[in-house]
Backbone bond lengths (Angstrom), bond angles and torsions (degrees), N, CA, C in turn:
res aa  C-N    CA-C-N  psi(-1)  N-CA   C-N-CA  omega(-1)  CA-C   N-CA-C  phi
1 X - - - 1.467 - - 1.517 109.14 -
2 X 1.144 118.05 131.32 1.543 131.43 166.33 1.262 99.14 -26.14
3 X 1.709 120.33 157.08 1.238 136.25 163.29 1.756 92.80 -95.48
4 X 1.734 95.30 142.44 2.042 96.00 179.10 1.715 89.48 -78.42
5 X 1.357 93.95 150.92 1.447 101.87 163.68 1.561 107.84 -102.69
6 X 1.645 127.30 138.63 1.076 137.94 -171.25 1.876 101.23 -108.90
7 X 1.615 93.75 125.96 1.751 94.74 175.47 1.472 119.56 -61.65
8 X 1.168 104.42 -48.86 1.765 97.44 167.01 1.289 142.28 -3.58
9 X 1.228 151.54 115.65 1.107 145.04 -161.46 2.009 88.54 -59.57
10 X 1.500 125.92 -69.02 1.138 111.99 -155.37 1.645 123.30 -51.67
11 X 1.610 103.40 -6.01 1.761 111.00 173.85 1.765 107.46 -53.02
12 X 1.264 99.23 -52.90 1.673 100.66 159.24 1.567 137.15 -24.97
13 X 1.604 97.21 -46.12 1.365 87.18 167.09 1.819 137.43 -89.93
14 X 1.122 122.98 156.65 0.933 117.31 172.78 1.521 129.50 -64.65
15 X 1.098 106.36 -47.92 1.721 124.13 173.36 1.531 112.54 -37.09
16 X 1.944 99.57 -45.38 1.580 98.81 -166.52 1.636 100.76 -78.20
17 X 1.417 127.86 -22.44 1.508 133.06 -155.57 1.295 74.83 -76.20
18 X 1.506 139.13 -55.28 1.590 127.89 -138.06 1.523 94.44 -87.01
19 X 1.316 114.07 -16.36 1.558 110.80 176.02 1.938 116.46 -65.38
20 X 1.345 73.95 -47.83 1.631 95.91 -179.71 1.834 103.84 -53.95
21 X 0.989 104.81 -47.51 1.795 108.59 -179.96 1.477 107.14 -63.04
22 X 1.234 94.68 -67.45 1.707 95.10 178.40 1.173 123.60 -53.01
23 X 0.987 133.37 7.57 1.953 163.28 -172.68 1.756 95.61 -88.54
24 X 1.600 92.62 -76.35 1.048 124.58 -176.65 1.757 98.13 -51.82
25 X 0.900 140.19 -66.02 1.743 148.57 -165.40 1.701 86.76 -47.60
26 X 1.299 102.20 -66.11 1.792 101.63 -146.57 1.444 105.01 -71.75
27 X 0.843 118.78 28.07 1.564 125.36 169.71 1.739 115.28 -95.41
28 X 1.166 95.09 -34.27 1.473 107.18 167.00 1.955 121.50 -105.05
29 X 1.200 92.86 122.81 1.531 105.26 175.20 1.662 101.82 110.83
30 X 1.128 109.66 179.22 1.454 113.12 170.70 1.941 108.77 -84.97
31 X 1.639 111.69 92.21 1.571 91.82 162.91 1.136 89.88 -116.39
32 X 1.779 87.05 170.30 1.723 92.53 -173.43 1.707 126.98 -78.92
33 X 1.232 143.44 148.95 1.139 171.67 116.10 1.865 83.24 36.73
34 X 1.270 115.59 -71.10 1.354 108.66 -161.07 1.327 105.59 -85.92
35 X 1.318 129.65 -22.18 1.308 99.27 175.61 1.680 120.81 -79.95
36 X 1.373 115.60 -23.95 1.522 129.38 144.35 1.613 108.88 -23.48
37 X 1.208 103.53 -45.20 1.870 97.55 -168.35 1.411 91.23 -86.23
38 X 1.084 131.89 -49.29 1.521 113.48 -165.76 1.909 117.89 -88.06
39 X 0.992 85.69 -5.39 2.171 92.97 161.07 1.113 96.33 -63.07
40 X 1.555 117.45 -60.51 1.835 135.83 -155.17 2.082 85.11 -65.75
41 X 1.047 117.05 -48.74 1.590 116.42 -160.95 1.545 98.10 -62.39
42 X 1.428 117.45 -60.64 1.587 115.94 175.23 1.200 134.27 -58.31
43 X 1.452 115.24 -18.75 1.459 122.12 153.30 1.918 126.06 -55.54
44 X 1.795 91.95 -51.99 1.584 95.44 169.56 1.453 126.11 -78.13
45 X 1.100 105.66 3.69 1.668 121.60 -174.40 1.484 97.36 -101.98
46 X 1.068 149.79 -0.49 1.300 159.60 -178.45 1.551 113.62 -107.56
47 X 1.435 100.22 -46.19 1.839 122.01 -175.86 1.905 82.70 -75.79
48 X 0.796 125.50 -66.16 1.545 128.61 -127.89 2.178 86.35 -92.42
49 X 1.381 124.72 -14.81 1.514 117.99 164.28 1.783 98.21 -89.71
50 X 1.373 125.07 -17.48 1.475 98.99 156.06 1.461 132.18 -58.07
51 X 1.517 92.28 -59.03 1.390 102.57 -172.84 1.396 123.52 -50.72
52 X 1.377 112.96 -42.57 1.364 145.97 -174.25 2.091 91.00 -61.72
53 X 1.022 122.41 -27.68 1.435 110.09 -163.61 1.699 84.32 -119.41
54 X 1.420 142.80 -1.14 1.149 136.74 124.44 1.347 125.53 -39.42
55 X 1.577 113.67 -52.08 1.399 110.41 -144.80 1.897 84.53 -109.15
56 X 1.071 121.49 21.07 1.649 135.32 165.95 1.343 122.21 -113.98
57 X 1.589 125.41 5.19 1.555 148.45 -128.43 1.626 77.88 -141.87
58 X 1.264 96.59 139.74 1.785 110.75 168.83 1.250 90.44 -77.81
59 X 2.052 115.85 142.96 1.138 121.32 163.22 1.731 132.28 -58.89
60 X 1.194 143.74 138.95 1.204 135.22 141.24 1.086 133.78 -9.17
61 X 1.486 125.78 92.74 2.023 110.80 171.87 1.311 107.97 -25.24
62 X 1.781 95.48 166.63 1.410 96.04 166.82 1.576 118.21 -44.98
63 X 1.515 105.59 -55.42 1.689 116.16 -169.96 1.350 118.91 -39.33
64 X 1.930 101.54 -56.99 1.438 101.28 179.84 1.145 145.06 -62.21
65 X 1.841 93.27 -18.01 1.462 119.05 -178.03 1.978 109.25 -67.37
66 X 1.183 99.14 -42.29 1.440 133.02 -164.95 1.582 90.52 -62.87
67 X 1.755 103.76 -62.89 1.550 100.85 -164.21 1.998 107.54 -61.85
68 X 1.185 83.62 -34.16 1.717 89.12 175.08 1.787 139.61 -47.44
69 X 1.623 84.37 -41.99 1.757 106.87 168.74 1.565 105.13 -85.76
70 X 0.989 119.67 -45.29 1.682 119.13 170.49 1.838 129.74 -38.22
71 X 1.773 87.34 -48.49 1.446 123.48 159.44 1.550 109.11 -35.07
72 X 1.065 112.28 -77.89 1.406 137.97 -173.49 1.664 121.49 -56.74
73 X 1.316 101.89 -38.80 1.353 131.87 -170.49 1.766 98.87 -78.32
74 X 1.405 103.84 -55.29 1.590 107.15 179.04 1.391 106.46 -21.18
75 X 1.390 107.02 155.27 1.628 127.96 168.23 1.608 106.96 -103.97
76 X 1.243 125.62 75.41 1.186 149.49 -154.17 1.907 91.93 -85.42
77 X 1.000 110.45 -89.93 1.505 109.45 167.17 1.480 124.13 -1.81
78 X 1.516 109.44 -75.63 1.311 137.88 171.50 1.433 115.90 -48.20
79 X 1.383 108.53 -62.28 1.480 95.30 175.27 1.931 120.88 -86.07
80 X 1.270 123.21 19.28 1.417 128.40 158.70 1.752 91.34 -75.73
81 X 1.553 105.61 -75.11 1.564 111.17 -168.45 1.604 108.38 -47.49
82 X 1.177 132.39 13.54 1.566 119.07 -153.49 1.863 70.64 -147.01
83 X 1.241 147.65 3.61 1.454 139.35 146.80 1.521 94.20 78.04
84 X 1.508 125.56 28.70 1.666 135.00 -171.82 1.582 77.40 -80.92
85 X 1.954 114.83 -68.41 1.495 103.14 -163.75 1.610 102.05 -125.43
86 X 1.267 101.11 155.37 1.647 99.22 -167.90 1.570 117.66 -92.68
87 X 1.007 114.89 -4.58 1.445 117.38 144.24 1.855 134.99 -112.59
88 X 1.568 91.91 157.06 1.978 77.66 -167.71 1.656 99.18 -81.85
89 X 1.290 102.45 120.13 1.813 118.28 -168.09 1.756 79.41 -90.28
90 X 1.666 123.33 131.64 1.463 138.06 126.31 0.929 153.72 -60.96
91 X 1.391 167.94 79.15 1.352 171.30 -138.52 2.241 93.25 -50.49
92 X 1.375 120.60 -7.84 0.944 127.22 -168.21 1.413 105.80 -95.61
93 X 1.064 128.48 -19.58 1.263 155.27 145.76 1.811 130.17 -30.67
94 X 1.400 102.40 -48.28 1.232 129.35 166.35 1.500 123.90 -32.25
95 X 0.787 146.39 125.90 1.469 157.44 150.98 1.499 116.34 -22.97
96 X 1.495 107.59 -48.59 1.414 112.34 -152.58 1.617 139.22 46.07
97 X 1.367 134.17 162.48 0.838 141.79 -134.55 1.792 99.80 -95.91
98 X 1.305 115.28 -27.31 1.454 124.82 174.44 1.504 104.30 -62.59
99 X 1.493 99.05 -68.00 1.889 111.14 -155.69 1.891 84.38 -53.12
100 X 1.816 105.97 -58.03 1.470 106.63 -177.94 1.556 130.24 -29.53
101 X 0.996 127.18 -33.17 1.451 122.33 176.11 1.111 108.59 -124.10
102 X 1.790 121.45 20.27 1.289 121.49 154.35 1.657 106.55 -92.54
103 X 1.289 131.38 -3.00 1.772 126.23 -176.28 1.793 77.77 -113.22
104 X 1.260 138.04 -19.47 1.296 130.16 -170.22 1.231 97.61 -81.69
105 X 1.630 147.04 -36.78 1.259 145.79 -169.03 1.609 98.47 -78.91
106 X 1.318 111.11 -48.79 1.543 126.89 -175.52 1.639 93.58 -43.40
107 X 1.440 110.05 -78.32 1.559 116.61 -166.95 1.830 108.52 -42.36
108 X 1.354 102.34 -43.74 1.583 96.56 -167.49 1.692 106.41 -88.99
109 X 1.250 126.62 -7.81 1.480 136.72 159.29 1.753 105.46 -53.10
110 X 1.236 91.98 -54.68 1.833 112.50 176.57 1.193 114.87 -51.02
111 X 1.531 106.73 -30.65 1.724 105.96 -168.96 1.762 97.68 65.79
112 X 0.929 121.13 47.26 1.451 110.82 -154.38 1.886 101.82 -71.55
113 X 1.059 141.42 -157.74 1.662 150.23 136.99 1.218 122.70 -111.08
114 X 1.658 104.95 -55.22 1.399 140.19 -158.44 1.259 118.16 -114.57
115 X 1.514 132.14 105.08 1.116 104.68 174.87 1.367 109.02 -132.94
116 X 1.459 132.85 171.34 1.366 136.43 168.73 1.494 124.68 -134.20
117 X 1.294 99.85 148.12 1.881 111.41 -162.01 1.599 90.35 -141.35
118 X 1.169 98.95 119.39 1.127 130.37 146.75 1.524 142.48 -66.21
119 X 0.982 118.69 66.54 1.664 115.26 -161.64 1.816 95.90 122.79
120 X 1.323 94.83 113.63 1.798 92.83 -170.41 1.875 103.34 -99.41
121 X 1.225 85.29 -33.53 1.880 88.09 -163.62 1.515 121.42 47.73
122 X 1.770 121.65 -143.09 1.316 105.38 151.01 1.361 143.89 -50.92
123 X 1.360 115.35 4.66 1.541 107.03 -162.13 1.621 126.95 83.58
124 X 1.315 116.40 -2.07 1.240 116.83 -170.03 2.048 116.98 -56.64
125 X 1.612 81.91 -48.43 1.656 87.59 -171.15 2.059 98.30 -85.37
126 X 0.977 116.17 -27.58 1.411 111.53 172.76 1.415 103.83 -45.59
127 X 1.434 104.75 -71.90 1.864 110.67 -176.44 1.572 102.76 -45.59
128 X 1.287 131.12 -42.66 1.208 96.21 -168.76 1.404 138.60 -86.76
129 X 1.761 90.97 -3.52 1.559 109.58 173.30 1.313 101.15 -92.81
130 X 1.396 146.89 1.25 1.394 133.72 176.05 1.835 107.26 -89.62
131 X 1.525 82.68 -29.46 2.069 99.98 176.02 1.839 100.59 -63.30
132 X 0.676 120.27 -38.35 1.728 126.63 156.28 1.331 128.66 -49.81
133 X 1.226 127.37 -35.64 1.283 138.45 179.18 1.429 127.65 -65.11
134 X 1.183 120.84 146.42 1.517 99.64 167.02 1.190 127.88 -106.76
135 X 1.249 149.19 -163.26 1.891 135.92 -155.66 1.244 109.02 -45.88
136 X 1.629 103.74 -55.04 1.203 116.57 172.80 1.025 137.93 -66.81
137 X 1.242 128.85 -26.76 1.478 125.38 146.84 1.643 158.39 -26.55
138 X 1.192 108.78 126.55 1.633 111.86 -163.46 1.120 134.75 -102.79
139 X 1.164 145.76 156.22 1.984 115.29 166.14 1.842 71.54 -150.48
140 X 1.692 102.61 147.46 1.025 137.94 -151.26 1.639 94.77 -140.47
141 X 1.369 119.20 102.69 1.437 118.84 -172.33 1.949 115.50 -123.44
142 X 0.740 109.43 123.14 1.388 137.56 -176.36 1.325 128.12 -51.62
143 X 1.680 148.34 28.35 1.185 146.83 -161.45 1.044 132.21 -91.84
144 X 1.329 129.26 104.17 1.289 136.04 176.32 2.178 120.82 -44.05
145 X 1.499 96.09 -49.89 1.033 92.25 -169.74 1.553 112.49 -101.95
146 X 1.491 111.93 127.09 1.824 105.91 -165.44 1.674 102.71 -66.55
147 X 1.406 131.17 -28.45 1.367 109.11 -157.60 1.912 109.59 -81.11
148 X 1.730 98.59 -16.94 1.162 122.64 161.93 1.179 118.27 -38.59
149 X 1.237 97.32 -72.93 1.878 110.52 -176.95 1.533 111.91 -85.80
150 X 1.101 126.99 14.24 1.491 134.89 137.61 1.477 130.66 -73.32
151 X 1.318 111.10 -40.68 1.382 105.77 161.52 1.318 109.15 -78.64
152 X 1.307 150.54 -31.23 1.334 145.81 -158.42 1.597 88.79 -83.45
153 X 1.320 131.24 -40.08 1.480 99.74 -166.76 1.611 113.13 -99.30
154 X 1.689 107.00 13.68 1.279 109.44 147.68 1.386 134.11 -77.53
155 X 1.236 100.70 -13.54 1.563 117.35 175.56 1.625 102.74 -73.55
156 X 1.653 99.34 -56.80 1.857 98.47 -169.63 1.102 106.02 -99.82
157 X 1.747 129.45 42.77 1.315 101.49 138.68 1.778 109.59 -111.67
158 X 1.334 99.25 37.12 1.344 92.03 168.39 1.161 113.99 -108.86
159 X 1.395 113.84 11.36 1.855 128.39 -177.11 1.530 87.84 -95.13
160 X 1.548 90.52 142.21 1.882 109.15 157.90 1.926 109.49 -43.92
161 X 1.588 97.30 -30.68 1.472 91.08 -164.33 1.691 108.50 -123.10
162 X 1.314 99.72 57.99 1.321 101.47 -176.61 1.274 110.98 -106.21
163 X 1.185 106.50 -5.42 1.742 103.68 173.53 1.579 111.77 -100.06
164 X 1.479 119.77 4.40 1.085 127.90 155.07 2.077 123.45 -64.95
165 X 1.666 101.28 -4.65 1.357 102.32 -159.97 1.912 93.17 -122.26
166 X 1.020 89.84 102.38 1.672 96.01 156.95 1.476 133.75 -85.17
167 X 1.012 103.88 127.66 1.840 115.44 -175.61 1.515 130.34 -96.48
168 X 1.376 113.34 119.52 1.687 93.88 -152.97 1.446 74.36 -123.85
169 X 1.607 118.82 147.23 1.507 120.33 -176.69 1.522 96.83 -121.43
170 X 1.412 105.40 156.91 1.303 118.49 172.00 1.298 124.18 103.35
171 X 1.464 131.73 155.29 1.682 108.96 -167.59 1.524 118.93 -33.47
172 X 1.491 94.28 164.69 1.848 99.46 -163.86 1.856 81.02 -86.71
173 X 1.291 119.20 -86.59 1.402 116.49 163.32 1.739 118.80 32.22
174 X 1.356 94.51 -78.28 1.501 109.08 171.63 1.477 124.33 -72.96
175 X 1.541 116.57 -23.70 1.419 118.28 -178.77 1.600 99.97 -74.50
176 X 1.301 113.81 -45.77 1.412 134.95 -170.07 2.163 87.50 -45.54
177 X 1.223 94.41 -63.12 1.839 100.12 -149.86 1.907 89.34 -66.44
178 X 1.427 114.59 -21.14 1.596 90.77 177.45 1.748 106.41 -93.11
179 X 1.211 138.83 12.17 0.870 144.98 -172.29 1.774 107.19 -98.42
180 X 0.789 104.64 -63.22 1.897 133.00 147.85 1.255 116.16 -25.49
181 X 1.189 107.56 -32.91 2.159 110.58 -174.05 1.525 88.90 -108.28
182 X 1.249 128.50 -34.26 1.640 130.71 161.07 1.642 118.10 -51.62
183 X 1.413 115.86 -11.57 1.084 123.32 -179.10 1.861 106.15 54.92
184 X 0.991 96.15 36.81 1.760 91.52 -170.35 1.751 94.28 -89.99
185 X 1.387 106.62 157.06 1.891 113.32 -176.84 1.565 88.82 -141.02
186 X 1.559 113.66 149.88 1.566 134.87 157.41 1.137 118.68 -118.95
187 X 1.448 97.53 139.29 1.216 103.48 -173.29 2.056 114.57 -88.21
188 X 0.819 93.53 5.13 1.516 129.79 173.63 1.665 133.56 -119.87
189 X 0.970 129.29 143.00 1.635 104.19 -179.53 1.508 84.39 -150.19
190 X 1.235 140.36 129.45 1.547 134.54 152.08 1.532 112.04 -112.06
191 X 1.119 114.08 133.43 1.660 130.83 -164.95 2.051 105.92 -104.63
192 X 1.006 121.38 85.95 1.924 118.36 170.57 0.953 113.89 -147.22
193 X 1.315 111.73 79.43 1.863 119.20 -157.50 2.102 82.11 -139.85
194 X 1.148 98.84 -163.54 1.754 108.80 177.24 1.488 109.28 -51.55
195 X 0.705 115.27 127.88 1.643 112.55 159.44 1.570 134.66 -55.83
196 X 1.264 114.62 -32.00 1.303 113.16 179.63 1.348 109.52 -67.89
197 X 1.654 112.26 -23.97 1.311 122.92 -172.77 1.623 123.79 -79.87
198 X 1.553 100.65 -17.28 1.646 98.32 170.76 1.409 138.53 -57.67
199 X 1.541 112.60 -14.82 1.216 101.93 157.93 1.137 149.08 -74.16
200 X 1.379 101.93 -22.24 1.346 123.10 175.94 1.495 127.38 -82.22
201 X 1.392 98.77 -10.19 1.658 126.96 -163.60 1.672 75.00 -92.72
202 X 1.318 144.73 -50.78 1.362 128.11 -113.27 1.760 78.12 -120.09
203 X 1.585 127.49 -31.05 1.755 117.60 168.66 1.307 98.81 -79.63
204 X 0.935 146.12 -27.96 1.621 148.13 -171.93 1.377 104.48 -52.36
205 X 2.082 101.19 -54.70 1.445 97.79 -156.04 1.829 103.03 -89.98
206 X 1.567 135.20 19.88 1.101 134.87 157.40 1.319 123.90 -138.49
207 X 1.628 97.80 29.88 1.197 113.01 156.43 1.848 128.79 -108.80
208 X 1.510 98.88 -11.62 1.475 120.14 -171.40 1.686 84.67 -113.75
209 X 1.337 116.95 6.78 1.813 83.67 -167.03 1.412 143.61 67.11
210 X 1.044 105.19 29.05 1.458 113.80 -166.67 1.310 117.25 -90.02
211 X 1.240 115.51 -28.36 1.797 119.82 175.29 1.365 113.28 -90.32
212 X 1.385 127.77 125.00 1.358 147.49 -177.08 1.298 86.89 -63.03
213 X 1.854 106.00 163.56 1.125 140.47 -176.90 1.513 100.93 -61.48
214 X 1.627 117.98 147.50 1.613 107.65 -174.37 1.361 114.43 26.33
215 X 1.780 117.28 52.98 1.871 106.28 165.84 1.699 93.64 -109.88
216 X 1.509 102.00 162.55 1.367 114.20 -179.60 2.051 105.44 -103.17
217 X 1.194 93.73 130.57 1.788 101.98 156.90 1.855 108.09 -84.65
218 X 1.360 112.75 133.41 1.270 114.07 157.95 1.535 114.97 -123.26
219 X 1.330 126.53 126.88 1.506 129.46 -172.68 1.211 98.07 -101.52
220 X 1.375 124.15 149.76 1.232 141.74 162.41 1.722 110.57 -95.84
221 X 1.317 122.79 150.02 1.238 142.92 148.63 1.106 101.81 98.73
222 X 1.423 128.15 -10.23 1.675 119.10 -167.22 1.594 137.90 -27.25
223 X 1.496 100.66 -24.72 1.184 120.50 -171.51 1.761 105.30 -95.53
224 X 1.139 129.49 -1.34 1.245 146.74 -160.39 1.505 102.90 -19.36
225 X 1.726 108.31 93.39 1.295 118.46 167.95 1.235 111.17 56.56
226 X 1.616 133.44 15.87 1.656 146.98 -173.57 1.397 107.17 71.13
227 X 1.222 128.79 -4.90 1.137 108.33 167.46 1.467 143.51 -41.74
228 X 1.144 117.93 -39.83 1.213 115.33 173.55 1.896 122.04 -57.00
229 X 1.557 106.14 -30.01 1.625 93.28 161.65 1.014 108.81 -138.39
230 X 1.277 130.07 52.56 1.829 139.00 119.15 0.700 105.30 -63.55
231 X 2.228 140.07 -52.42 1.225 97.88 -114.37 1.414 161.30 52.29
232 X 1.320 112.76 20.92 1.602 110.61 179.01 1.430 124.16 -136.00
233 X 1.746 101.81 21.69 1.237 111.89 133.64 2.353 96.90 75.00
234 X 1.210 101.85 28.42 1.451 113.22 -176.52 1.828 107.48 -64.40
235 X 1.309 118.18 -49.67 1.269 118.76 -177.21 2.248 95.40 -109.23
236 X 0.966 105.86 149.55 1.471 116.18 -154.81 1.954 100.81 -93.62
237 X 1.215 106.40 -16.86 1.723 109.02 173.13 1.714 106.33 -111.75
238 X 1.324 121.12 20.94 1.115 139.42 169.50 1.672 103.94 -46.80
239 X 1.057 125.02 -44.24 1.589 142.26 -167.92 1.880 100.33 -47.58
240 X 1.877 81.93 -50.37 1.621 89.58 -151.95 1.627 94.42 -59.77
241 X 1.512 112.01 -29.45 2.130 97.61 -163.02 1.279 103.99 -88.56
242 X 1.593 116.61 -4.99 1.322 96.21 170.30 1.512 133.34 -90.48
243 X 1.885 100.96 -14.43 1.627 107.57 151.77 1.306 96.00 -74.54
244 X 1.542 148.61 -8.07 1.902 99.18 -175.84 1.764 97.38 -91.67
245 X 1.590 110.18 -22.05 1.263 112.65 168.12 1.525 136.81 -35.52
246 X 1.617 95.36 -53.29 1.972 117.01 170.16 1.662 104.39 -72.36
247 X 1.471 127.50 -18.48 1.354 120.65 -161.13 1.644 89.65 -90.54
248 X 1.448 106.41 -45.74 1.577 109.14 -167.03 1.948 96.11 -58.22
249 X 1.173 104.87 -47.58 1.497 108.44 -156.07 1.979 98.05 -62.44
250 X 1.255 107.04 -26.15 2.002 107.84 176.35 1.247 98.08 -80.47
251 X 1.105 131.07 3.41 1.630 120.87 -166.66 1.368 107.43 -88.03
252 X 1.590 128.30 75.13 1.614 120.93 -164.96 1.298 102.96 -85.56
253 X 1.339 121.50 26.57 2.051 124.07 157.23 1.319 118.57 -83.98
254 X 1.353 98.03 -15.56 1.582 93.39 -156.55 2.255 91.49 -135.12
255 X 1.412 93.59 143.56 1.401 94.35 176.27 2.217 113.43 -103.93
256 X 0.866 98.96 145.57 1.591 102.59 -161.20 1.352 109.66 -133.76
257 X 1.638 122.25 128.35 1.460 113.52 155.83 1.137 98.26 -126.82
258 X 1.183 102.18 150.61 1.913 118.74 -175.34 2.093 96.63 -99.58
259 X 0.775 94.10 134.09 1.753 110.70 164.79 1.675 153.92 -85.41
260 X 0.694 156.02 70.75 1.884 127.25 -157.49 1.332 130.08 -55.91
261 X 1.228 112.02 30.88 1.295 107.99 -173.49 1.762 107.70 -80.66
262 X 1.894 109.03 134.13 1.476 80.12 177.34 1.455 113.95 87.82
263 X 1.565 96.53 -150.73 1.267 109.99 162.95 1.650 110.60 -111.03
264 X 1.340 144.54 20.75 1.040 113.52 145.26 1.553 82.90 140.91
265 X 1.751 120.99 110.07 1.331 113.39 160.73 1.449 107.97 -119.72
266 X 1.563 96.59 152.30 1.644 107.03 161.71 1.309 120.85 -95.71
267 X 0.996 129.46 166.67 1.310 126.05 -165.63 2.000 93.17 -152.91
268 X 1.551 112.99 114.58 1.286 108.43 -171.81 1.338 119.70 -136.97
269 X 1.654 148.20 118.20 1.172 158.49 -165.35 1.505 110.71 -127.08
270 X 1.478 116.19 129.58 1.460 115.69 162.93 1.220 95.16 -52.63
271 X 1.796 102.67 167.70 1.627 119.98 -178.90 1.392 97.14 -91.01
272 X 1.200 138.50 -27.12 1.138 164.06 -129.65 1.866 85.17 -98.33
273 X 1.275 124.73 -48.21 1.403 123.98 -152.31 1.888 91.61 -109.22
């Protein structure tokens, strides 16, 4: 039987899954009493440093909050089987409200103008980097799948700043190369689109020029469910982030720290800027 996947950021980790098993183990056989209590203790000690860096996290605008429960609420299932969107989209998927006003501090640290996202989903992390922006400000988002980015920009046009977010459908690849002959640059770049595709996303975007002078790349998922140093192969395109992982880490142009937030951000700057 399938393992359930839990939305939670701590489902991500590995530590808590093996807690969860070993939960599961000591129920059978004689173990002792105390180590029972302290499986049970490291499980809530895992739950309770999420929450705790939730409930330490600037709240969600109304909007984001809104797009977030909406998120969740979707009939995701239903409309894959009903051919609305052609892949089965998860509420696991999501940004959340941490990573969210952690690329939202990033963008407005940046002073950013311009920014680009790759991988639109609901809109969660778009909205919160457009909530960063100033009048003039843009975010330029990337969606492959149209029924996708139909619900997402029903979500953000109920934000003050949803007309700050443009939606370009269809491979990123191709959005990238008409963006590129536009001579357009961000001063921002956020990467959470397919995985196999980040490498190509990441020579694309300093090979076309696409990142403004002193702009930051932020990747999502890097840490993909720990796979990359377990080894144990938990999410099945795990492979692909751990080559964009070794590619980023040879990249002596650009300076990089990787994070735990979540499931795993990068955080990336030429040396140059």
């Amino acid at each position: 039987m399938a393992e359930r996947r839990d939305d939670r950021s701590y489902s991500f980790d590995p530590v808590y899954r093996h807690l969860l098993r070993a939960r599961d183990l000591s129920q059978n056989g004689d173990v002792p009493r105390d180590l029972k209590a302290e499986i049970n203790r490291a499980i809530e000690l895992c739950q309770q440093r999420l929450q705790y860096c939730e409930d330490q996290t600037t709240k969600p605008s109304p909007a984001l909050d809104h797009l977030i429960k909406e998120t969740f609420a979707y009939p995701w299932e239903d409309a894959h089987k009903e051919g609305k969107v052609s892949y089965y989209a998860t509420p696991r998927m999501l940004t959340g409200n941490v990573e969210a006003q952690l690329i939202k501090l990033i963008t407005s640290a940046s002073k950013a103008n311009m920014v680009l996202e790759i991988g639109l989903y609901t809109g969660c992390s778009s909205l919160a980097m457009a909530e960063a922006l100033p009048e003039s400000g843009k975010v330029v988002s990337l969606e492959i799948d149209k029924g996708i980015a139909d619900v997402a920009r029903s979500f953000l046009n109920r934000s003050p700043v949803g007309n700050k977010i443009e939606i370009m459908i269809g491979p990123a690849l191709n959005s990238l190369e008409i963006l590129a002959e536009k001579q357009v640059k961000f001063d921002v770049i956020f990467i959470d689109a397919d995985k196999t595709g980040y490498v190509q996303y990441y020579k694309t975007i300093f090979e076309k020029d696409l990142l403004a002078s002193e702009g930051t790349i932020i990747v999502d998922n890097v840490l993909k469910d720990g796979d990359p140093y377990s080894g144990e192969e938990y999410e099945s395109n795990s492979g692909a982030i751990s080559e964009f992982n070794e590619m980023v880490l040879r990249d002596k142009n650009v300076h990089k720290v990787m994070i735990p937030v979540r499931d795993g951000v990068y955080l990336i700057r030429r040396m140059k800027d």
